[in-house]
C-alpha positions in Angstrom: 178.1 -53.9 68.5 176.9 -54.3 72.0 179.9 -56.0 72.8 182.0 -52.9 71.9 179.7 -50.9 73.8 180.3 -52.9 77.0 184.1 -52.8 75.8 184.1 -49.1 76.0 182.2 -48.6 79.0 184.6 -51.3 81.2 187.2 -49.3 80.3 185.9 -45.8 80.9 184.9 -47.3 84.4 188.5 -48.8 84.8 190.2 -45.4 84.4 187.5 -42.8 85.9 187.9 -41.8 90.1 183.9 -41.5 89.1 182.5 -44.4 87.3 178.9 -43.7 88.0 180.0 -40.6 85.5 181.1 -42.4 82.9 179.2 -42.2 79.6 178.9 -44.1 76.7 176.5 -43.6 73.8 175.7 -45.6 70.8 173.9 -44.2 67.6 173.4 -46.6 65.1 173.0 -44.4 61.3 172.3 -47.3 57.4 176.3 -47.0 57.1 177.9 -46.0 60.4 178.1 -46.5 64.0 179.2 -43.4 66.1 180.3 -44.0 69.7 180.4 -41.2 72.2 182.4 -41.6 75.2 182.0 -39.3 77.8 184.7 -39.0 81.0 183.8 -36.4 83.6 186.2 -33.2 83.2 188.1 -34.4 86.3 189.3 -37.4 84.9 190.0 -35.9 81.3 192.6 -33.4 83.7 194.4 -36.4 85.3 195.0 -38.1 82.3 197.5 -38.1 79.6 196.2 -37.4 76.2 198.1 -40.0 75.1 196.4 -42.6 77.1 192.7 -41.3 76.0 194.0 -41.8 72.1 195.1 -45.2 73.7 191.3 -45.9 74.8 190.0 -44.9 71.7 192.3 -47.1 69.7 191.5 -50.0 71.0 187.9 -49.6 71.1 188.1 -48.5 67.3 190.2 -51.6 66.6 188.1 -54.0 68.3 184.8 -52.7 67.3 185.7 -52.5 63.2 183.6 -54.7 60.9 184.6 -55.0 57.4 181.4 -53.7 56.0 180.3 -51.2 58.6 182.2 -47.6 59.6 183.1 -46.8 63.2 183.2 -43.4 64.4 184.8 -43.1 68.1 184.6 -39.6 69.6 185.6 -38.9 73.2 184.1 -36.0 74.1 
């Protein structure tokens, strides 16, 4: 999972004007792993809710495990 992790974060960085801001969080639950990703409020303004579904989706597809739920929230 640490791999997703660093996923996620490289491309919150890629697409903040504030990567110093960007957040990601990891909470590991018996069945699930949730990931938080965090954007400053600025950069959530300039971009296009398509392409934060777009960020999401690929960190959702590359993180999947067959035996293990993942929950990505960008909040």
């Amino acid at each position: 999972m640490a791999d997703v992790v660093r996923l996620a974060r490289f491309l919150l960085e890629a697409v903040s004007s504030r990567p110093e801001e960007a957040r990601v969080e990891h909470l590991w639950t018996p069945n699930a792993d949730l990931i938080f990703l965090r954007l400053p409020a600025r950069d959530r303004r300039c971009l296009r809710k398509e392409d934060l579904e777009a960020l999401v989706r690929v960190v959702e597809r590359l993180g999947k495990k067959p035996d293990r739920e993942l929950v990505v929230d960008l909040r």
